[in-house]
C-alpha positions in Angstrom: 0.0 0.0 0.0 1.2 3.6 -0.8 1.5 6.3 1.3 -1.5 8.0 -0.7 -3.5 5.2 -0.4 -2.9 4.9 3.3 -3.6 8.8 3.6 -6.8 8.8 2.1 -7.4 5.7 4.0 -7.0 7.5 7.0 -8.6 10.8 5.7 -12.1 8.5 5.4 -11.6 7.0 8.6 -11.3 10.2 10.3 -14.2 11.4 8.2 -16.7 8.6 8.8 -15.7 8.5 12.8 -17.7 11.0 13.6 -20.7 9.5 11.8 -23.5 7.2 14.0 -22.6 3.9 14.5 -25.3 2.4 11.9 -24.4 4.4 9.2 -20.8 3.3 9.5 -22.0 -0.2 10.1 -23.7 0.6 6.7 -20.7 1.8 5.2 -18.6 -1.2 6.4 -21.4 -3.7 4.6 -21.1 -1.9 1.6 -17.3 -1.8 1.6 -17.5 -5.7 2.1 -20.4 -6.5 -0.6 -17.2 -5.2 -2.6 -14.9 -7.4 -1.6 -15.2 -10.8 -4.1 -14.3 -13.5 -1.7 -12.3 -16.5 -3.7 -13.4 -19.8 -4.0 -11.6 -22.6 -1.9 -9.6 -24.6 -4.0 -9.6 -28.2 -3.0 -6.7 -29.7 -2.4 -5.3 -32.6 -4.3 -4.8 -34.7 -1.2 -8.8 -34.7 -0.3 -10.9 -33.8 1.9 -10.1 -32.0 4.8 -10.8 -34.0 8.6 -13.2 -31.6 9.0 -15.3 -32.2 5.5 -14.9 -35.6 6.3 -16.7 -35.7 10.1 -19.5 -33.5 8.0 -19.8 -36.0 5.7 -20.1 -38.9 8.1 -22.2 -36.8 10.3 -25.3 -38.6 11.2 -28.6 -38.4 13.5 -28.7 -42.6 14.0 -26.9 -44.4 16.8 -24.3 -46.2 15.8 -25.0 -49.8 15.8 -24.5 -52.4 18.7 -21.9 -54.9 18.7 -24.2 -57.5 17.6 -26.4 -55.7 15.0 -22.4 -55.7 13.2 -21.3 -59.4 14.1 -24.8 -60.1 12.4 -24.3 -58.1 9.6 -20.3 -59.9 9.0 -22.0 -63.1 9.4 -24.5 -62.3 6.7 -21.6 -60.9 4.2 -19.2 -64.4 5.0 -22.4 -66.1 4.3 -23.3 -64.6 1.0 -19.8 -64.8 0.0 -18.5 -68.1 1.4 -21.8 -69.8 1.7 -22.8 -71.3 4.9 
């Protein structure tokens, strides 16, 4: 940043500071609507930890232990045959 652009910075600031709060909350959200926010970019290693805990997020229990030991004996079964 140059020193113009950091003197008219601060010639606005001191400008606007004596304006009521919402109109330089006002000004803030119209400086920001300005402001084009970049896309993430994912990376080529994956998801992050937390995507992934969003993505295996869920509002069921968990099954029990032998809801699972059922469920293996069912797979050996249809793969192995009884």
């Amino acid at each position: 940043m140059t020193n113009v652009e950091q003197q008219e910075i601060s010639e606005v600031a001191a400008r606007v500071a004596t304006w009521p709060p919402a109109e330089r909350i006002k000004l803030a959200r119209k400086i920001l609507e300005t402001v084009e926010i970049p896309t993430a970019k994912r990376s080529s290693r994956g998801y992050s930890a937390a995507e992934v805990i969003a993505l295996l997020h869920s509002r069921q229990p968990a099954p029990d232990d032998q809801t699972v030991q059922r469920w293996v004996d069912e797979h050996r079964t249809e793969k192995y045959g009884s």
